[in-house]
Each structure stands twice: as C-alpha cells, then as structure tokens.
C-alpha positions as CSV (number, residue, x, y, z in Angstrom):
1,X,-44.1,20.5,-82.0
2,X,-42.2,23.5,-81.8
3,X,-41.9,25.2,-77.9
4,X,-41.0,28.5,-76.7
5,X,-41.0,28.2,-73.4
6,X,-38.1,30.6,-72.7
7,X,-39.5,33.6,-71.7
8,X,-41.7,32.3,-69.4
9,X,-38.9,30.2,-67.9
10,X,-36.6,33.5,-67.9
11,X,-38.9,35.8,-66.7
12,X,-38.4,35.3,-63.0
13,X,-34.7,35.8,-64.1
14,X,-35.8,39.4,-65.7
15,X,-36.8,40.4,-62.7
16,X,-34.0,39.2,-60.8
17,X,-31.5,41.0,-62.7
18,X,-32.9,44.4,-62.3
19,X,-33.2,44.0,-58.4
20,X,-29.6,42.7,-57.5
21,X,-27.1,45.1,-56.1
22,X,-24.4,45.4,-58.7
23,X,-20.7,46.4,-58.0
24,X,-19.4,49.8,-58.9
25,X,-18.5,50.4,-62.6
26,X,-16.2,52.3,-62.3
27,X,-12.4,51.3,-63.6
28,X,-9.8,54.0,-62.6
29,X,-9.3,55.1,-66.0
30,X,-8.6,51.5,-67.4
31,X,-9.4,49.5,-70.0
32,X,-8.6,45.6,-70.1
33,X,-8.4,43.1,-73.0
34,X,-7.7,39.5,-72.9
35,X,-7.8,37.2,-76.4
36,X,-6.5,34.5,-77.9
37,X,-3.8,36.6,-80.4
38,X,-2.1,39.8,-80.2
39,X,-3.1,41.1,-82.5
40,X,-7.1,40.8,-82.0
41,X,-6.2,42.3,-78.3
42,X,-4.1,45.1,-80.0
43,X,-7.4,45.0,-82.2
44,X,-9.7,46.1,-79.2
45,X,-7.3,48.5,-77.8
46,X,-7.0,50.5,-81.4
47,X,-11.2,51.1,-81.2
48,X,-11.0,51.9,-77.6
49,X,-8.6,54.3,-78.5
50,X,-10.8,55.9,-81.5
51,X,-13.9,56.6,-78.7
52,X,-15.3,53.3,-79.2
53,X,-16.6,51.0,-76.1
54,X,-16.5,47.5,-75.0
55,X,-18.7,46.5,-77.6
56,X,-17.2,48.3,-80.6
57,X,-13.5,46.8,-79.4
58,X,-15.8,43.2,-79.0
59,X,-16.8,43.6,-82.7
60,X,-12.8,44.1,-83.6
61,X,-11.2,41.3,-81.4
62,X,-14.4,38.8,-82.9
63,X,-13.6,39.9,-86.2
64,X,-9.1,40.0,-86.2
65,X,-10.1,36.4,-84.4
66,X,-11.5,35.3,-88.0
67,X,-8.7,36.5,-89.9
68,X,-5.7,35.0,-87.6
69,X,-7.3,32.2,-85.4
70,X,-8.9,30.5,-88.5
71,X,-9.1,27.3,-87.0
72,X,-10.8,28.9,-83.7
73,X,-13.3,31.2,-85.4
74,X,-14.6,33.1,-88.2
75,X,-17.4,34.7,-90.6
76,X,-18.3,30.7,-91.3
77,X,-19.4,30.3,-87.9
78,X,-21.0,31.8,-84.7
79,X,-20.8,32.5,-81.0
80,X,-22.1,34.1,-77.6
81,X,-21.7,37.6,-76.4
82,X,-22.5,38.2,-72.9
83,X,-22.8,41.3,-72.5
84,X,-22.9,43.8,-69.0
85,X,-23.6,47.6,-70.0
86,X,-22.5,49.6,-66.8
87,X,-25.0,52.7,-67.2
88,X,-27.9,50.5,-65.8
89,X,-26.2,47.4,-65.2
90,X,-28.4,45.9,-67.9
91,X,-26.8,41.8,-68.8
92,X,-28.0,40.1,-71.4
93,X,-26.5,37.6,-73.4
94,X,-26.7,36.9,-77.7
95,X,-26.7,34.2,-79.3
96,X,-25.2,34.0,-82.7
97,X,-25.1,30.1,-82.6
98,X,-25.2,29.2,-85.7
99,X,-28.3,26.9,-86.6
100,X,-29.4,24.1,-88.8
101,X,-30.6,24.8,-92.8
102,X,-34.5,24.0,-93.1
103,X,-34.1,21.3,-95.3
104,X,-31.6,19.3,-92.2
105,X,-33.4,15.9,-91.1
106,X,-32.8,13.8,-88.2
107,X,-31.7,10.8,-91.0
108,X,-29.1,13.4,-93.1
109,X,-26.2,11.6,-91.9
110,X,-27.2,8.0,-91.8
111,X,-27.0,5.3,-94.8
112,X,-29.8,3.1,-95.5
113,X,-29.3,0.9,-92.4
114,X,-29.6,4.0,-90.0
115,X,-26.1,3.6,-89.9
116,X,-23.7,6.9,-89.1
117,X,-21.5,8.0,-92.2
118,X,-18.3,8.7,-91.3
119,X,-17.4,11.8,-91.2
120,X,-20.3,13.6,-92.7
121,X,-20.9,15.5,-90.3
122,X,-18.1,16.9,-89.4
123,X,-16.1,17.2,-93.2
124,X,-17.6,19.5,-96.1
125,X,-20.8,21.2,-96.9
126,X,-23.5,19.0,-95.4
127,X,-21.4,19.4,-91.9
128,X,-22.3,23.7,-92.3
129,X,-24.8,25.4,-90.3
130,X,-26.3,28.6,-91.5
131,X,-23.6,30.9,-89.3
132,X,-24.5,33.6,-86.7
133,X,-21.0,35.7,-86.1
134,X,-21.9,38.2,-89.0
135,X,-25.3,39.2,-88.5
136,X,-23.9,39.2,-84.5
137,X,-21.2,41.6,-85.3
138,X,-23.5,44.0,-86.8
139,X,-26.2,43.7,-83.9
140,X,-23.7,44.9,-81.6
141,X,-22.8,47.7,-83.8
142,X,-26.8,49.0,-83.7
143,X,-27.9,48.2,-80.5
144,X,-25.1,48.8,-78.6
145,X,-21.6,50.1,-80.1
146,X,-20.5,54.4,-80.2
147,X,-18.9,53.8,-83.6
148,X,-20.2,52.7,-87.0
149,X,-19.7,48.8,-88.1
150,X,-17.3,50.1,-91.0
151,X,-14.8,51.7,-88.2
152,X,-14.4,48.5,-85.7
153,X,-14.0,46.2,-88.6
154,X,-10.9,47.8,-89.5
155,X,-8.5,46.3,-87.9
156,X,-9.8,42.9,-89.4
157,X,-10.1,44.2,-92.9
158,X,-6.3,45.4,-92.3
159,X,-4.8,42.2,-90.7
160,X,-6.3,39.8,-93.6
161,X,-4.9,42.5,-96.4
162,X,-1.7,42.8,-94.5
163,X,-1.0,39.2,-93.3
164,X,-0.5,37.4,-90.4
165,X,2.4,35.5,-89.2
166,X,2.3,31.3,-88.8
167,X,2.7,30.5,-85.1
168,X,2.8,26.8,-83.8
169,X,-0.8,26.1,-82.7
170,X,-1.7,27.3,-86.2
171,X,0.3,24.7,-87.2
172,X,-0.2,21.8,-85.2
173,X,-4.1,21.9,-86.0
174,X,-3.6,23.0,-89.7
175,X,-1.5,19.6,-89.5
176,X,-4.4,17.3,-87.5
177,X,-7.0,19.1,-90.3
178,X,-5.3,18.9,-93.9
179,X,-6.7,15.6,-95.1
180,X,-10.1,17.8,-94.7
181,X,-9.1,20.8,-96.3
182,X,-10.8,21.4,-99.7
183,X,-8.9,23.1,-102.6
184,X,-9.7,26.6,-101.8
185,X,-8.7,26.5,-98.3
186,X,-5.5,24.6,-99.3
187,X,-4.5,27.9,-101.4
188,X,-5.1,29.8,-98.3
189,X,-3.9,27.8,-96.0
190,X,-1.1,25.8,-96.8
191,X,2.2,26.4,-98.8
192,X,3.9,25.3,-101.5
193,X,3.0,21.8,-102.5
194,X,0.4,22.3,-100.1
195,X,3.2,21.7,-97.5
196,X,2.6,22.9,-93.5
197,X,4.4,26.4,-94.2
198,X,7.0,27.0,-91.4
199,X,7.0,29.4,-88.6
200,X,6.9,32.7,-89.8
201,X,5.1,32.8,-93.0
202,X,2.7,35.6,-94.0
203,X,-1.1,34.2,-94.2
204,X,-2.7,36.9,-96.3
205,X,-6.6,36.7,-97.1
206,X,-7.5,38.7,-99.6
207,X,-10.9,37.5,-100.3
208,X,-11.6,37.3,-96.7
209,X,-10.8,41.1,-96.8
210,X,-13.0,42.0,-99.4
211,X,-15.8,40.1,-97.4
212,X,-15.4,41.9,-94.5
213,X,-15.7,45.0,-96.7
214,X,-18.8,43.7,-97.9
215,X,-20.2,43.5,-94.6
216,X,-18.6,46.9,-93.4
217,X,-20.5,48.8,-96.2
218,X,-24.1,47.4,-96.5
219,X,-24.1,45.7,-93.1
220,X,-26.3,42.3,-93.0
221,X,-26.9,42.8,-96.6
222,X,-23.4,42.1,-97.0
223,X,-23.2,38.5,-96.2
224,X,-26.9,37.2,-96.3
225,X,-27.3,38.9,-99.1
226,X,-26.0,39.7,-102.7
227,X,-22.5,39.2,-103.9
228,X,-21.3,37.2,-100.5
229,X,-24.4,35.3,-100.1
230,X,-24.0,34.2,-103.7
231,X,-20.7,33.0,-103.6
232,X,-21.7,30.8,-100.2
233,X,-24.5,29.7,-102.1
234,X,-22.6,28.4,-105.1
235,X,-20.1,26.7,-103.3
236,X,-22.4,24.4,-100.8
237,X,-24.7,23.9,-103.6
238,X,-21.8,22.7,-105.7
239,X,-20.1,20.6,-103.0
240,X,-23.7,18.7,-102.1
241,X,-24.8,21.1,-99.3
242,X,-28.5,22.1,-98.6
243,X,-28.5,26.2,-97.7
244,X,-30.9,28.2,-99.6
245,X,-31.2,31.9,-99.6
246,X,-34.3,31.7,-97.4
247,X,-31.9,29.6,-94.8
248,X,-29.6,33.1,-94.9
249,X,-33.0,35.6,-95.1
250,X,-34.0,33.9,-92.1
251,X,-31.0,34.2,-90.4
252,X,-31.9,36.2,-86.6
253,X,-29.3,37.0,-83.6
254,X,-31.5,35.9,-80.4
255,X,-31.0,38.2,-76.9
256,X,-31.2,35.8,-73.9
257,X,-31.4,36.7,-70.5
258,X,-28.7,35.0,-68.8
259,X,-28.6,31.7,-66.4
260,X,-27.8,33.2,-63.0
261,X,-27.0,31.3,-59.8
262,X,-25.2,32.4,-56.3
263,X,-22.3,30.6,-54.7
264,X,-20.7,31.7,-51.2
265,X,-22.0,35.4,-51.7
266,X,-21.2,36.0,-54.7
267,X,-23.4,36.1,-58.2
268,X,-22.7,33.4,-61.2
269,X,-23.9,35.7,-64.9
270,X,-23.5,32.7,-67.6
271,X,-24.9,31.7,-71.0
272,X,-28.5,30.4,-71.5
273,X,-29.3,27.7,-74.0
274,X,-28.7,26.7,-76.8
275,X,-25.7,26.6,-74.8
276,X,-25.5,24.9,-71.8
277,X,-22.4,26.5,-70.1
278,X,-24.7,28.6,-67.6
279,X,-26.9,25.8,-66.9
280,X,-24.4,23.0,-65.8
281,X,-22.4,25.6,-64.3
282,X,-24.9,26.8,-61.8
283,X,-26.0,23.3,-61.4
284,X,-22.2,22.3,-60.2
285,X,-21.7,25.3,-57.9
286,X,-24.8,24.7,-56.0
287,X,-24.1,21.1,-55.5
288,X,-20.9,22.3,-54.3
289,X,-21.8,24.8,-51.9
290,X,-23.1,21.9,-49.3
291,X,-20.0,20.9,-49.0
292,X,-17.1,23.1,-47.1
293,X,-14.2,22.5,-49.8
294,X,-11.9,24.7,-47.7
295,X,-11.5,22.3,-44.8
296,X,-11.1,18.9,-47.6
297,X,-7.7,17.4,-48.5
298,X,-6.9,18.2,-52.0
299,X,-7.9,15.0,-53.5
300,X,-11.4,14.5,-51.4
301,X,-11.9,18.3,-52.9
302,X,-11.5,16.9,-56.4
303,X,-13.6,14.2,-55.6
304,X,-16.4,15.9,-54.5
305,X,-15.9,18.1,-58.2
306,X,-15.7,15.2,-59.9
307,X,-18.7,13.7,-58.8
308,X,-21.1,17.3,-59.0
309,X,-19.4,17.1,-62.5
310,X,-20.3,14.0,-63.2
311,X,-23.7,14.5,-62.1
312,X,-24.7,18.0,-63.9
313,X,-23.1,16.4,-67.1
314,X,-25.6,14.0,-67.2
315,X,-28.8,16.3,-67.0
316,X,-26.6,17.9,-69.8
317,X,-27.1,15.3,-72.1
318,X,-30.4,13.9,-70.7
319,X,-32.4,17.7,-70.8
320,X,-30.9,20.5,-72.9
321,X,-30.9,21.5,-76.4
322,X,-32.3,24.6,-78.0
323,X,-35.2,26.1,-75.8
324,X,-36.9,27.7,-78.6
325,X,-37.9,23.8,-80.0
326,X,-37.8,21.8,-76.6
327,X,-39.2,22.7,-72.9
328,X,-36.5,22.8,-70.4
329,X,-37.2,23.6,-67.2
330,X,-34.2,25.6,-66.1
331,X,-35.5,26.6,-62.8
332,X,-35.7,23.6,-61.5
333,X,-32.4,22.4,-63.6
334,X,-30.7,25.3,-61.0
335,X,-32.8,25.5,-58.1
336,X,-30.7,24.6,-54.8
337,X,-33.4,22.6,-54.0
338,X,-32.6,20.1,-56.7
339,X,-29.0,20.5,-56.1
340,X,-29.7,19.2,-52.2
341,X,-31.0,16.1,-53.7
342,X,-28.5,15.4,-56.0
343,X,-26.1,15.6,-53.0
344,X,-27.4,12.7,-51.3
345,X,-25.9,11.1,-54.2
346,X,-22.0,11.8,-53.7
347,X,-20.1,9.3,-51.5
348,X,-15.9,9.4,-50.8
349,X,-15.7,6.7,-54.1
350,X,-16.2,7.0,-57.7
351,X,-20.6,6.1,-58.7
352,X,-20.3,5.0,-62.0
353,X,-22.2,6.8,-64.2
354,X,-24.0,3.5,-65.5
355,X,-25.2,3.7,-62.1
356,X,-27.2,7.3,-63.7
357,X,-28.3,5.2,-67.1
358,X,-28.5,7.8,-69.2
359,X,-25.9,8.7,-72.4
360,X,-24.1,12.1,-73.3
361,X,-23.8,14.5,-76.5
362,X,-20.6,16.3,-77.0
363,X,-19.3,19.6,-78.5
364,X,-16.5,19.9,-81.0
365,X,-13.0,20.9,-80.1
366,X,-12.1,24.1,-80.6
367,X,-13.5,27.4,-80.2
368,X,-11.7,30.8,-79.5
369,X,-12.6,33.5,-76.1
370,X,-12.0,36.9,-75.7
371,X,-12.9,39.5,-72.3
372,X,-13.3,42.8,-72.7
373,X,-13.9,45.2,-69.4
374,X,-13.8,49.3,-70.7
375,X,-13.2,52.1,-68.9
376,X,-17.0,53.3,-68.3
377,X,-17.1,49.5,-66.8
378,X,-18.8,47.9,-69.7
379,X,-18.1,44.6,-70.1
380,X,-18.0,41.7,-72.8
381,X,-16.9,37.8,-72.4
382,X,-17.2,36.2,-75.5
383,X,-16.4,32.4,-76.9
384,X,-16.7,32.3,-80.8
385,X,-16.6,29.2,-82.6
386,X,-16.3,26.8,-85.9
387,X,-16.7,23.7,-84.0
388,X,-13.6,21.1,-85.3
389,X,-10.2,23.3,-86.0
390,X,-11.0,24.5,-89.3
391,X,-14.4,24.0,-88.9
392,X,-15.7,22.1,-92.3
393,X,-12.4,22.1,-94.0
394,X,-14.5,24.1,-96.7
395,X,-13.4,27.4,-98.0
396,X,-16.5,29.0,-100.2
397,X,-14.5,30.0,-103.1
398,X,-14.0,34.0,-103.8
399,X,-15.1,34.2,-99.9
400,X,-11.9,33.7,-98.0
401,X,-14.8,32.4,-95.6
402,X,-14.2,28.7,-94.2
403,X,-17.3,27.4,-93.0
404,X,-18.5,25.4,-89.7
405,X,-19.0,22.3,-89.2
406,X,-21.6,23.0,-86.1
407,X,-23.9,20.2,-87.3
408,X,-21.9,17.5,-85.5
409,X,-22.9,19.4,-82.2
410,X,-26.1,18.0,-82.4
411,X,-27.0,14.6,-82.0
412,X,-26.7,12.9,-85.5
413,X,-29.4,10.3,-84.0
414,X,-30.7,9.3,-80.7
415,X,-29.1,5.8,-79.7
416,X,-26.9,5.8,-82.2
417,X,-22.8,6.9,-81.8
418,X,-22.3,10.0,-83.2
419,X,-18.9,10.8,-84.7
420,X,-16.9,11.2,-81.8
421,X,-18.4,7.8,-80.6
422,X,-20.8,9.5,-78.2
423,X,-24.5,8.4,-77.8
424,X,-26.8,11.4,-78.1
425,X,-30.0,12.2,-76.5
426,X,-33.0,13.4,-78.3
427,X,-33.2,16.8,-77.3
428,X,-30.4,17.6,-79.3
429,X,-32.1,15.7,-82.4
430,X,-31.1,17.3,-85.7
431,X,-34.2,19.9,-86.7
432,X,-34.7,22.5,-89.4
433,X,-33.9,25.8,-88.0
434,X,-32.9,24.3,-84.5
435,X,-29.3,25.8,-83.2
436,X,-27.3,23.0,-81.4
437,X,-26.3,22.5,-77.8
438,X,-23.0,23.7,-76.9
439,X,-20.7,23.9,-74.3
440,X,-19.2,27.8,-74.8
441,X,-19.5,29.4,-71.2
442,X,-18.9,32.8,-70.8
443,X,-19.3,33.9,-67.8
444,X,-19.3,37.0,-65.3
445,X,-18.6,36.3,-61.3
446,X,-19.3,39.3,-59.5
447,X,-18.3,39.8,-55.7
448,X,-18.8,42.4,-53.1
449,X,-15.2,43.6,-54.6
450,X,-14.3,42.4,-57.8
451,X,-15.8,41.3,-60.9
452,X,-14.1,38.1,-63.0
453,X,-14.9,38.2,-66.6
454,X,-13.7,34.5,-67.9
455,X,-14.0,32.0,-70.2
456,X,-12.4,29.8,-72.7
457,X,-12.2,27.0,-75.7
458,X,-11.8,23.4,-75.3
459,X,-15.4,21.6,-76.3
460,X,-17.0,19.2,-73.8
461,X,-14.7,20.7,-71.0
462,X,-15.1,24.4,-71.0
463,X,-17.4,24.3,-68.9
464,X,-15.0,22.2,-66.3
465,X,-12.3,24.9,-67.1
466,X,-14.3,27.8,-65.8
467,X,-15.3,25.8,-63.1
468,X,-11.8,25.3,-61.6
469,X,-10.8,29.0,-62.3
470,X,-13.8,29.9,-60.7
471,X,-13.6,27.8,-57.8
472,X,-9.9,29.0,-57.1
473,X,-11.5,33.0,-57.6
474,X,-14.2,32.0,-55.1
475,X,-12.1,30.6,-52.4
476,X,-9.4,33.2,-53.4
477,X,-6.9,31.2,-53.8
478,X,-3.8,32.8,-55.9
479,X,-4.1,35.6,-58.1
480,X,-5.5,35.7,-61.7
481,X,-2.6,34.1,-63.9
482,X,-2.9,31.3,-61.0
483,X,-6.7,30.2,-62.2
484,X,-5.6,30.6,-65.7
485,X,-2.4,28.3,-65.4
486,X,-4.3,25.8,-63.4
487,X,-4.2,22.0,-64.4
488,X,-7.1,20.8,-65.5
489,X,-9.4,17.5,-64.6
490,X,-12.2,16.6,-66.3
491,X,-15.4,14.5,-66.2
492,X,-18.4,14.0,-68.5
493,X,-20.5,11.3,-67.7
494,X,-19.6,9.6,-70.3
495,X,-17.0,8.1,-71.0
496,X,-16.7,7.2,-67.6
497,X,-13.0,8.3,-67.2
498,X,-11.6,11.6,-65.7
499,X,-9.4,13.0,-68.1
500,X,-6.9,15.4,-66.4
501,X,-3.7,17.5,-67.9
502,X,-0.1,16.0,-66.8
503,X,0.7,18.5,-63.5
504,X,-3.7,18.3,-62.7
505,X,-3.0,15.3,-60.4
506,X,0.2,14.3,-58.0
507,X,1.0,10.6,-58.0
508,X,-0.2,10.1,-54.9
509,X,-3.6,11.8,-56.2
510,X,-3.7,9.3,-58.9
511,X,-3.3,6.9,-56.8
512,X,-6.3,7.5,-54.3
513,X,-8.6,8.3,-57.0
514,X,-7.6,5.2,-58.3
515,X,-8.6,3.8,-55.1
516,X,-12.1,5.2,-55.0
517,X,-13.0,3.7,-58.4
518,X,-12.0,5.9,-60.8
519,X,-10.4,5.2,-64.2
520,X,-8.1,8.1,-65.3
521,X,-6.6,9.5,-68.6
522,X,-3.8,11.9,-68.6
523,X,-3.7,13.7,-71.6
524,X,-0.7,14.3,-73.4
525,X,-1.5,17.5,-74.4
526,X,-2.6,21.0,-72.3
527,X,-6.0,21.9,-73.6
528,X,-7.8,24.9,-73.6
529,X,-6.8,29.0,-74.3
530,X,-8.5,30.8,-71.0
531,X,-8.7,34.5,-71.4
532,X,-9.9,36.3,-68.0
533,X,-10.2,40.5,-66.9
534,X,-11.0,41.1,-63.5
535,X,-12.2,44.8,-61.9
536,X,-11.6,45.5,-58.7
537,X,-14.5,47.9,-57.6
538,X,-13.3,49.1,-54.7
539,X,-9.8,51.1,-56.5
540,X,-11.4,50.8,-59.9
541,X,-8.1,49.0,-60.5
542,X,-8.0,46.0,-63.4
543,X,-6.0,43.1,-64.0
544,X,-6.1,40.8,-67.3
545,X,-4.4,37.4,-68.2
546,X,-4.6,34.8,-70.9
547,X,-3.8,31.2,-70.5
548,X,-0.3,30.6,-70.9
549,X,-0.4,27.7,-72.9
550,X,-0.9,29.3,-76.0
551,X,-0.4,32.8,-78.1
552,X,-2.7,34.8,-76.4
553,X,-2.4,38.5,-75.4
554,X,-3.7,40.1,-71.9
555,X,-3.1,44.0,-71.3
556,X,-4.5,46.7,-69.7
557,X,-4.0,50.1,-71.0
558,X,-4.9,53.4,-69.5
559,X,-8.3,55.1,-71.4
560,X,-7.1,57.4,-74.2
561,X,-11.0,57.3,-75.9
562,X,-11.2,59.9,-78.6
563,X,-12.8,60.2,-81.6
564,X,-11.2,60.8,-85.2
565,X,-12.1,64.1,-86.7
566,X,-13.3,62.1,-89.6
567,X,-14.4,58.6,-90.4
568,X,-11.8,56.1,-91.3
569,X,-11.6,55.6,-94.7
570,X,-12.2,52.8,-96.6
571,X,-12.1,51.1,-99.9
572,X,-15.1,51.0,-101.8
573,X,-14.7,48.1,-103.5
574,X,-16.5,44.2,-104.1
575,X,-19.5,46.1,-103.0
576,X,-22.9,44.6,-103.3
C-alpha cells in the first residue's frame, strides 16, 4: 500500500516556519558562491551579473556542474535544492531525486536463487532511474528565477561547446570507472586508445550542448519529450533497460517543507525525505545538546559524536525511505524527547552496534554541492548527484547525457547484501515510482548573527561531514575555511568501524578510542568536496569557502545585477 503521510507529518513544520524570527536579509551589497569548479562558480556570478537571483545563478552552477564535474552530476541524474527566499523568508526544499521506472521490482537484480548479481545495479541501463535535475532546473526557472531558462543555461551550453580542461580528480575517478564506461562515453571521455587523457586536455561535449539547447528552448519538453527523450529511450531500451515514455511523462519535481531542529539557540533548515540528511542530522544534534561538549577532552567529545552517530544511523536504516510510499514518523524521529532516551544509551566506551540489531542501507559515492547566498539575501544549498562517479557508465548515444546509477541507493533486497556488501532494510525496498533514500544534506544554520549555508559529497558520510562543520560553527570554533578543512571521522552503524581521514585522529586519540572498544579505519584518501557561504546579519558582510581538498571555487563579488538590453541569443538548432 502506497502512504502519504507527509503533509500531515510536515504540517506542524508549516506552521513553524512562518512563525520563527528570521535573521536580517540583507547582504551589504554582496553576493557569494561556493561550488565544486570554477568555472560553475564563475557560472553563478555571470547570471548574477545579468539581473538574475540566487535561483537563476543555482540553475547555471547545477547545469556548468553537468558539463565539467561529469562524474559528480549531470542531466542523467537528480538532486535537492533548498531553497530560502528572503522577501518572506519562505524555505522550502525540492526534490529532484531521481526515482525508480514503473516496471522496477524488488527481484530485478537477483538470479534465480534470490542471489544479488554483481554489479547490476550499479553498471549500465537497468542501474538508471528516471532522473529529476532537468525537470528541477526548469521548476526553478518558473516558480522562482528573474530570468528565462534559455539565459541561465548559458554558461553550460557555452562550457560543453567550448571545452573544459582535465584536472586530477577527473582523472583519478575516470580511472576507478573505465572498465564501466560504455562506447559512447569512452568517445567522450577518454583519449586516444581510450587512454586516461593527461592534465590539460580539452573535454568538449557537443551533444551534451545541443541537449541543453533542447531543454533551453522548449523547457520540459525538451528532455521528457521528443527528440532527447527519444534518443534516451533508444539507448536503455537497446542496452536491456526498462524506461518507457510514460516513466519520463510522469516525471514530477516534489516541494518539501524542510526537517527543522534547534541546537544551543540556533535553528537547523535541512532536507526532508527521500533524503535523510535533515532527519539524522537533527536526530544527532539533539542527542548532542545533553551533553556540554565545550567542557570534554577532545577525544571524550568524539566519543560522545561517535556514539549519537552511531545511534541516528541506525534509525537511518531501520525507518526512512521515501515518505510518499512508507509512513515515517519524523516527529517523533526528531523530537528531543526521543533524543533524551537515546542518551541513556551512551557510555565513555564503544556499544557495539550488534548491541542495536538492526542492519544499514548505504548511498553511493559521489555527488557534487554548490551554495549560493545573493545580494537581496536569497539563498540556495544544493547537492546534485549521479550516485557512483560516472554514474551508470552509460552515455545515451547523440545525448552527451551519462545516466545514473541511483537504483543501487535503494535496497536491492531486504536481508540480502547489496552491492557494497551492506544489508538493507525494507523501507528502502525497490518499488515502481519510489525515489531512493539518500544521504545529500543541505543544510541552512541560522543564528542570532549569521547564517551558514553548507553542504557537501561523499555518500553514506555527508551527513557526518556537515555535522563536524557544523558542530565547529555552533561552538564557534575557527573561522569558515577552518570547518571546511576539518578532518573527518565517521560512523555508520554498520560496519561497525569508525572510519576517519589521516590528520582526524592524534595517536594518542587512536589509541584511547582503541581503548573504549572501537575498531578504526584510516583512510588513505581525504573524502568529500564541502562548499559553505556564510552571512553575517549584523554588517550584511559574507564570507565563502570550498573544501580544499579538491578544485573547487569560493568568491564573493560585489552586486553588479543588471539586465541585458536584449535576450542572449541563442542557436536554434536540434530543436524538438
């Protein structure tokens, strides 16, 4: 059976949101942009600059992010926008997760013996969900954008024309992902003799161009539809998928009122389900505020946030999925109440999670985030995604478009491993129509002086990744590049390990947590791309940083909104 219990489990939220006391809107003059390129920040500034607002220059970051993050983002795949709009203070979050085809079963990715198969789910045309970033794009150009859709994709339609350059993250992942690339992504892709191409090397997308074009000119039509929709169609069909143009008719961007919580004065705006950032976040904060983390050494503090992780993880796995098919009762999920009795749960050792016998789902790998604040005060944090770099491996042909592989985000069958060797829960169960659980959490804190706008990639631990940049904003500890350079710790439930970065834990650290029962796992690689503006609404002054462990671009740049005389132009060709 089929529930909708979200509006009656948001409502009280509703309510809430129009009677808190925001901070002032105003910016000094500013705008700030923080993504994970240059040039889909330079992107942003460029519609700014023509008159647009935060939600135009959101449509033209999300968009450059397609063309030169391909293995973060894209057309092929889907996102959340929260969203603050500073004339009214209005939030509201949408979701443009992608979701499942109708004809997707519980039983599509197991053999005979209820087995998994390898790989299915994450490589190729059965691993697609029907995406959401397109019909998202242009939702934010009619409901809430100054300019015309055609105008803020632009800079995208000029950046896959034009090229961009091959930087080393591109490369590493195109490297972890070529085994999976099919032959038109390889022509895209990859270089001569389908070699890694070096540093350096123009990427040009024509097709991709021409399908942004398409969906400049006739909007929706332009990718559910007609010539684009076509091409998609042809190319799953062909490779053993199961969309059908009802799957892309059907297609609908959902607004969400976001999960909201309070922690030490200060008011927690995050993303509802189908992802559970908002949820689990709110959920650790309040088990957190009974304890005074100020006064803790620094390893008893990263106990007591390992445990609260531990513990909201697991209703993670055990409760959420997509609201719109399953009842989850978010209030009581977030009530402090509930947090007070999970408490009495958290000792100075390590409580297995076998202890909690329940099992975990998991989100894929890599995503991409942007933050957007304008000068008006409008506001944007977005995380985009693909799932797996390079999503499906699956270029459709004549599309430039590789597609997601989002399916593996759901649980490919209760009790059974799923791909990443996880045991999912049944409220993520694999349904026609049903959008998968994820972990993307963007995420506004707003305090009596300041607003963070945050967020970031990284799969099962975003939500950990926010936390701890949240937690330093909160006790105001450093400035903003601080939280963003943070190392980062890490636990799920399951696997019962805390995975940490190299410079997350001192020796000595390691050591006592070692102590208290906990197995660790340093990784050997930094992980995540956290892109953060924050307002200060007492000068109206803004700051903006991006995490600097990868290519990302953070600037703030002084308003210069005004519109052309006349419409940019553009070419009026591969129309529907």
């Amino acid at each position: 059976m089929r529930f909708r219990p979200a509006a009656l489990l948001f409502g009280g939220v509703a309510c809430l949101l129009s009677l808190v006391a925001l901070p002032a809107e105003h910016t000094d003059g500013q705008s700030a942009i923080a993504s994970a390129h240059p040039a889909a920040t330079s992107a942003g500034f460029e519609i700014l600059a023509q008159g647009g607002n935060a939600f135009d220059a959101a449509i033209a970051v999300s968009a450059t992010l397609a063309v030169v993050e391909p293995m973060g983002s894209g057309l092929g795949g889907g996102g959340f926008w929260l969203l603050h709009r500073a004339s009214d203070g209005y939030q509201i979050m949408l979701d443009g997760r992608e979701k499942a085809p109708a004809a997707a079963s519980r039983t599509m990715y197991l053999d005979k013996q209820g087995k998994v198969i390898e790989g299915l789910s994450l490589n190729g045309a059965l691993a697609a969900a029907i995406p959401g970033l397109p019909a998202a794009l242009v939702h934010l150009a009619e409901k809430y954008g100054k300019l015309p859709l055609r105008q803020s994709l632009q800079p995208a339609i000029r950046a896959a024309e034009d090229g961009f350059a091959v930087y080393p993250r591109y490369q590493q992942l195109l490297e972890f992902r070529k085994p999976h690339l099919n032959n038109a992504a390889q022509k895209i892709f990859l270089g001569k003799d389908n070699a890694i191409p070096a540093i350096g090397t123009v990427i040009k997308q024509v097709d991709l161009a021409a399908t942004l074009r398409r969906l400049a000119i006739a909007q929706r039509d332009g990718f559910y539809k007609g010539e684009t929709a076509k091409k998609l169609l042809n190319a799953i069909t062909q490779a053993g998928g199961i969309w059908t143009q009802a799957d892309l008719d059907d297609y609908r961007v959902i607004e969400r009122p976001p999960v909201t919580g309070n922690y030490r004065g200060a008011r927690i705006v995050s993303a509802a389900l189908p992802s559970s950032g908002g949820i689990v976040l709110v959920e650790i904060l309040n088990i957190l505020s009974g304890f005074d983390l100020d006064v803790l050494t620094p390893v008893q503090r990263k106990q007591k946030i390992l445990e609260a992780m531990r513990l909201a993880y697991r209703d993670r796995a055990v409760h959420l999925g997509d609201s719109d098919f399953i009842q989850v009762d978010q209030a009581h999920l977030t009530s402090m109440k509930y947090a007070d009795l999970l408490r009495t749960n958290i000792g100075s050792k390590a409580t297995p999670s076998d202890f909690l016998s329940e099992s975990p789902v998991q989100e894929g790998q890599d995503t991409s985030h942007f933050s957007v604040i304008d000068n008006a005060g409008n506001r944007v944090s977005a995380t985009l995604s693909i799932n797996y770099p390079f999503g499906s491996g699956m270029v459709a042909a004549g599309t430039g478009i590789i597609l997601n592989d989002e399916m593996d985000d759901f649980s490919v069958s209760p009790g059974v491993e799923n791909a990443h060797g996880l045991i999912g829960s049944s409220a993520n169960a694999i349904e026609g129509g049903k959008r998968p659980l994820s972990s993307m959490t963007p995420t506004f804190i707003e305090k009596d002086d300041s607003v963070l706008v945050i967020g970031t990639p990284g799969g099962s631990r975003i939500i950990t990744m926010v936390l701890i940049a949240a937690l330093d904003y909160l006790h105001n500890t450093g400035e903003i590049s601080d939280w963003l350079a943070r190392g980062r710790y890490h636990h799920q439930y399951y696997p019962d390990i805390v995975q940490f970065e190299a410079d997350a834990l001192s020796e000595d650290e390691q050591a006592e947590l070692s102590t208290m029962g906990y197995v660790l796992k340093a990784r050997d690689r930094k992980y995540g791309n956290m892109q953060a503006v924050l307002l200060n609404t007492r000068d109206g002054s803004l700051q903006a940083a991006s995490d600097p462990r990868w290519l990302g671009h953070a600037e703030v740049r002084p308003a210069t909104a005004k519109l052309p005389d006349e419409p940019l132009e553009y070419k009026k060709t591969g129309t529907d």
